[in-house]
N, C-alpha and C positions, 0 to 999 in steps of 0.2 A: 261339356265344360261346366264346373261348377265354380259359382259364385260367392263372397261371402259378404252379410248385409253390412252395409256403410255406417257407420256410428262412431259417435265419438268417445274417443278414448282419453281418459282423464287419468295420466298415470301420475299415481301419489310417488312422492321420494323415496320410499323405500321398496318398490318395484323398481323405479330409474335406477336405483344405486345395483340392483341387483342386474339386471338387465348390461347398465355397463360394465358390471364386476366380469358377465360370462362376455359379451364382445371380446374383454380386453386378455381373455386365451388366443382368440384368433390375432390378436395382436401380438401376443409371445408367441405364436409357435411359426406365424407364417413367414416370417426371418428365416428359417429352416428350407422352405420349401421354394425360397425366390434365392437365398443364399448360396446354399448347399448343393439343393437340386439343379437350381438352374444355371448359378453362373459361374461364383468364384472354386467352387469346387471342382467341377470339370476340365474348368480352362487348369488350373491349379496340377492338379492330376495328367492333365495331359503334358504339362511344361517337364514335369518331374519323371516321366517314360517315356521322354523320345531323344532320341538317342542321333548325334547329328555325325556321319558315316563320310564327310569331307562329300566337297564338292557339291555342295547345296543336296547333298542325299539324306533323307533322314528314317530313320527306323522308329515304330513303334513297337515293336515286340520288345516283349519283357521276360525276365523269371520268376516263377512262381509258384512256390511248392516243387521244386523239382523238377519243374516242366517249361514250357517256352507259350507264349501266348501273345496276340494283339491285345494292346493294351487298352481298347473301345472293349475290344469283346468283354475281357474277363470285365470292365465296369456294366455293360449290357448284362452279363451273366450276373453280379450279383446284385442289381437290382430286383432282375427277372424273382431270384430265390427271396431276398429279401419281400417283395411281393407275394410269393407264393404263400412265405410263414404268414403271412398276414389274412390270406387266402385263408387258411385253417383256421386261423386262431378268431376270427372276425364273428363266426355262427357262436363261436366258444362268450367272446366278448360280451355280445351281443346278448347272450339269454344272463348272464352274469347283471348284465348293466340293469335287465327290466325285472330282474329278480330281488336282488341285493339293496341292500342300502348306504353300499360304501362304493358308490361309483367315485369316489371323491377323493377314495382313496386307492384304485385301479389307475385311475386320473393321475394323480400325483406319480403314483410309480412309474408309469410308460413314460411321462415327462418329463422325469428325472432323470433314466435311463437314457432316452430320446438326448435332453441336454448334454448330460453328460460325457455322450458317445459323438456332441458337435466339441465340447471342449477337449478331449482325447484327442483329438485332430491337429490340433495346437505343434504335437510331438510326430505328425505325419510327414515324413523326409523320403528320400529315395531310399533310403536302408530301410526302410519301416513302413515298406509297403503293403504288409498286411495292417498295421495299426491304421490303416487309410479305407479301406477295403471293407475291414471288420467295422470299424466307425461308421462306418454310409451303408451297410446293414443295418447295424443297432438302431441309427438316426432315424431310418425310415421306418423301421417295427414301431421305436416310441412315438414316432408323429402319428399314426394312423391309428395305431392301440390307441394312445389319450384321445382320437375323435372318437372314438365310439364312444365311450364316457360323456364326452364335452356335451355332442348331440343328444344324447338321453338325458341332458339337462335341461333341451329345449321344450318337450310338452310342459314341463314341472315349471316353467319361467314362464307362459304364453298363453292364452287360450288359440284354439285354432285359429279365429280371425286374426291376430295378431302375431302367429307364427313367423311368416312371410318379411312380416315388417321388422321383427327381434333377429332373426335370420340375415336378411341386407345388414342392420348395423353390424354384425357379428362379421359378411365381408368386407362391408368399408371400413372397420377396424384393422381387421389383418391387412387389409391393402394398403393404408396408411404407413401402419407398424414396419412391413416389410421396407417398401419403399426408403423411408428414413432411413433405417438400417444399411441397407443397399448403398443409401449414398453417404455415411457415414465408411463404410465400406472403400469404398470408389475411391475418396477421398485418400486413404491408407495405400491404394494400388496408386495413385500417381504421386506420393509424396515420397514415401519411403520402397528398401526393397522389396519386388513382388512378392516374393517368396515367402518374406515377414509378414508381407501385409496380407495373403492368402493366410495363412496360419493363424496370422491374428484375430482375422475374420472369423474364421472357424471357431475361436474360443472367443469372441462376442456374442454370435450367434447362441451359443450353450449360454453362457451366464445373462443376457435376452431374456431366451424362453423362459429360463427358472427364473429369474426376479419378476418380471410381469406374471408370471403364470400365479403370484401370491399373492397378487388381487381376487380372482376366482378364489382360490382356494380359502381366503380368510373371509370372504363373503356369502359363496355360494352355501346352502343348508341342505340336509338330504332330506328326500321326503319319507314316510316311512317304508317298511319293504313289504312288498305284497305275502296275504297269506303263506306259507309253506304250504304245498302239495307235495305229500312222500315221492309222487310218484315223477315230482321234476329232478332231472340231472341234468345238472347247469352245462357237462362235459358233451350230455347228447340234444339236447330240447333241441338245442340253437340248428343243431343240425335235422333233426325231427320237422319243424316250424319248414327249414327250406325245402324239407321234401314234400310238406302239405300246399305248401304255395308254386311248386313244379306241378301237382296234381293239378292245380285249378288254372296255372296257364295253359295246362294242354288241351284245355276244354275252349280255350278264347283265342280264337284261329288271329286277331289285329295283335294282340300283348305280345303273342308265341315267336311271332312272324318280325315283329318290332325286335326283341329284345335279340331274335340270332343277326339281323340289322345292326344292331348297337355294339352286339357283344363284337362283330368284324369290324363297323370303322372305329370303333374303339383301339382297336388292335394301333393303327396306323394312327392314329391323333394321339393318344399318349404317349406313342413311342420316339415320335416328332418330337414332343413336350419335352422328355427326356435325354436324347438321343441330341439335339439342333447345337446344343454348347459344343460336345466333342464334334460333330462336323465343322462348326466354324474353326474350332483352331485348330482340326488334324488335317482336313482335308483345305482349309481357304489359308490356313495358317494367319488365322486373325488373333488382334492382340487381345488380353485380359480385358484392357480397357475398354477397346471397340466391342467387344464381346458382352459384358455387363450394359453398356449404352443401350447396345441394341435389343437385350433381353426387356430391361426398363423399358423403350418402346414399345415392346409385345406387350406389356401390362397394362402401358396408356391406353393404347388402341382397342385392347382384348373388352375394357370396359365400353367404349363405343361400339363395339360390336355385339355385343351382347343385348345395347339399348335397339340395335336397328334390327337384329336378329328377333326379338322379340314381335316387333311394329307388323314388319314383313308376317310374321307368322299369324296375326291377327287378318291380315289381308287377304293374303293365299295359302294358310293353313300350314300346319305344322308339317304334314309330311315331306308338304311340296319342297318348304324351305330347306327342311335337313338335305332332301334331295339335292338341291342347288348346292347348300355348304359343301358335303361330301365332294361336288365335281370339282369344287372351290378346289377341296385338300389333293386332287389325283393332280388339276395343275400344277398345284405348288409342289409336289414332288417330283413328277417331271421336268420341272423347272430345277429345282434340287440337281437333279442329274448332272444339268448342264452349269452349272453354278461356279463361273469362276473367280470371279472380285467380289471384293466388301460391298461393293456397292450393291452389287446384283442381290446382295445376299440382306441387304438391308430393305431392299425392295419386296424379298420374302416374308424378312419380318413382320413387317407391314399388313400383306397379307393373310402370315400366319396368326397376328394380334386379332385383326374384325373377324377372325372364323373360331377362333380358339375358344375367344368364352361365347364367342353365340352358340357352338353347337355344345359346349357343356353344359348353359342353361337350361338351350332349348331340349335337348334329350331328356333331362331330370322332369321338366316340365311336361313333356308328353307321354313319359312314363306314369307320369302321376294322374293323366288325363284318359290314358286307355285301362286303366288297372281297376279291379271291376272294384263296385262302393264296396268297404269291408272297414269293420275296426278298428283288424288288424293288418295297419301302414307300416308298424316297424319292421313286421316279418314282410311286409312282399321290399321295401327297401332296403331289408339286409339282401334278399333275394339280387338286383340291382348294383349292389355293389362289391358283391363275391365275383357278380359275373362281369364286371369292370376289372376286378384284381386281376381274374384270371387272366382277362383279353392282355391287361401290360403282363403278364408273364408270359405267355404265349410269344406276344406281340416284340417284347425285348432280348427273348431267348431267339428267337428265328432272323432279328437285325444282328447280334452278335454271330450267333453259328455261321450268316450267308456270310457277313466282311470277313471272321476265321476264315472259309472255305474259300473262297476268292481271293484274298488280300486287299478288298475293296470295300470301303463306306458306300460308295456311290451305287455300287450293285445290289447292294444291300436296300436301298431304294426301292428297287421295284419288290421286292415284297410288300412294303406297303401300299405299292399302286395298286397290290395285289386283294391286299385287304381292304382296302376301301373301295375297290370294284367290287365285292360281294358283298360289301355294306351297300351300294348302290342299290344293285341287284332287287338283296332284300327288302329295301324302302320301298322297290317298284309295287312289288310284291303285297306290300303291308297296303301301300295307297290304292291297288286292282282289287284288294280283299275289302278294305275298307268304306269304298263306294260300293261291293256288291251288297253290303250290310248297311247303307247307306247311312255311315253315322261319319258324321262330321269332326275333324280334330282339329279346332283352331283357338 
């Protein structure tokens, strides 16, 4: 574990103003991903294709293109794709952003796009269910395209010591940002019709990101672009760079070992992440409102667990702990299973909040701890994050195809027990290698 030396940091006003300019992206965009993603969108979605067949029976199949389909799946399906494009495009982004000098203006476009495709939503009805479908596509390419930009803003803002520190303001921005929103939000689902106040939401969320996002943009400056080399292609490098950085993991039996660990409960913790709004109200048939409550709790919590998940890992070391979270996530799915009232399911949340962001810290944290000393950090954490994309497409295409194939959310469950048992596994695994190499991870 390396350390970096204690000193004091005297930042002039015009480093603060920039420093706040970039937070306050994560402050426009994370409305998107606590809105969209997690709450009012889903529940939204699920009210507008289920279909009530008399006698408290209710249907979620839908038509679509021609065909008939459960209305979870095809949203599990086109996240999954929507992920996937991102999958490719990420290596593509990425050598773009450390090449070029117009991240600012890649930045700008996925934003726009991203926005635009949350205000689109606004005209999302039961007749227009592709403009809902395609919109929460678009939404998720733009959010995740503008990170790659945003982040390649952060060496040019920081020096290394102060990364960590520019980084936290960047999430206690967005955390605030959203939050607000959310209950700005909340407010519109108990006063007026849902249905309104879901739509309206959606075209808050888009005009949000883009009016915040013109702080960045009328602040942030580029710095210049690195030499040309004839022999970079911006289409292939990015993909080049991840095959050089697959070379040198398969030389480091702890990183190798870690990362197919991650890549599996990855699988089942984003999918949770994604996946918990539609089970609340297809399978608990919980309300908007109780639905958005309860997500806002995962948020509170998710920061307290994050603090304790860190302390712990300092104690008895990083692998021990993931080990523990992981058996944390196979409870709460099995508990999932059995899940029948609000209440039980608010007792999840709970759960799901202290594990959620501790293991997303701690994982990035101990990636960055077993990854051998190198320059070059962007290529092994594009590395890292291709193989996150992949795990939720994987991970959200196998939750949709099981509930298709059974007619069941709940069955659809144990595949994640499933995958988080092999993330077990390999943690055993990485920890039995790890001591035989006697290097400490904490």
């Amino acid at each position: 574990m390396y350390f970096y030396p204690k000193h004091h940091f005297n930042m002039d006003q015009q480093t603060k103003k920039k420093w706040n300019a970039w937070a306050m992206y994560d402050w426009a965009n994370s409305a998107y991903n606590l809105v969209i993603t997690s709450t009012i969108f889903p529940a939204y979605y699920d009210s507008i294709t289920t279909t009530d067949n008399g006698a408290g029976a209710v249907s979620h199949r839908i038509s679509f293109f021609g065909g008939t389909i459960e209305s979870a799946s095809l949203y599990n399906y086109s996240l999954a794709f929507a992920y996937l494009v991102i999958a490719i495009l990420s290596p593509i982004l990425s050598s773009i952003a450390d090449y070029r000098s117009n991240k600012k203006g890649f930045m700008k476009f996925f934003c726009y796009i991203g926005g635009l495709a949350c205000c689109s939503m606004f005209f999302f009805t039961k007749d227009t269910l592709w403009l809902g479908i395609g919109g929460c596509i678009i939404a998720a390419i733009g959010y995740c395209g503008s990170l790659v930009f945003y982040n390649a803003f952060l060496p040019e803002l920081a020096e290394v010591q102060d990364r960590d520190k520019l980084s936290a303001r960047g999430f206690s921005f967005g955390y605030i940002g959203s939050v607000i929103l959310q209950l700005v939000c909340l407010v519109f689902v108990f006063t007026i019709d849902k249905g309104v106040a879901s739509r309206l939401s959606f075209l808050l969320v888009g005009l949000w990101w883009i009016a915040f996002a013109q702080i960045p943009f009328r602040v942030l400056k580029e710095a210049p672009a690195r030499p040309q080399d004839k022999s970079h292609n911006i289409l292939t490098s990015g993909f080049k760079e991840l095959g050089n950085v697959w070379q040198q993991i398969k030389q480091l039996k702890v990183l190798k070992r870690y990362l197919f660990a991650f890549f599996f409960y990855s699988m089942g913790v984003q999918t949770v992440m994604l996946a918990a709004t539609l089970f609340g109200s297809q399978v608990l048939r919980m309300s908007t409102q109780d639905l958005i409550v309860c997500i806002l709790l995962i948020q509170l919590v998710a920061i307290l667990g994050a603090i304790v998940m860190a302390r712990l890992s300092n104690i008895f070391g990083n692998f021990q702990v993931l080990m523990f979270v992981v058996l944390i996530w196979i409870g709460i799915c099995v508990s999932a299973y059995y899940t029948t009232t609000a209440t039980q399911f608010y007792m999840l949340a709970v759960a799901v909040g202290l594990v959620m962001g501790g293991i997303q810290s701690l994982s990035r944290s101990t990636y960055s701890k077993v990854m051998p000393e190198t320059k070059d950090t962007a290529s092994f954490f594009s590395f890292y994050d291709v193989t996150e994309k992949v795990a939720i497409v994987i991970g959200m295409f196998s939750f949709g195809f099981i509930q298709e194939a059974t007619g069941s959310m709940r069955n659809a469950i144990f595949a994640l027990v499933f995958f988080f048992a092999i993330g077990l596994l390999g943690l055993l695994g990485v920890l039995l290698t790890q001591r035989k190499q006697k290097l400490i991870v904490n």
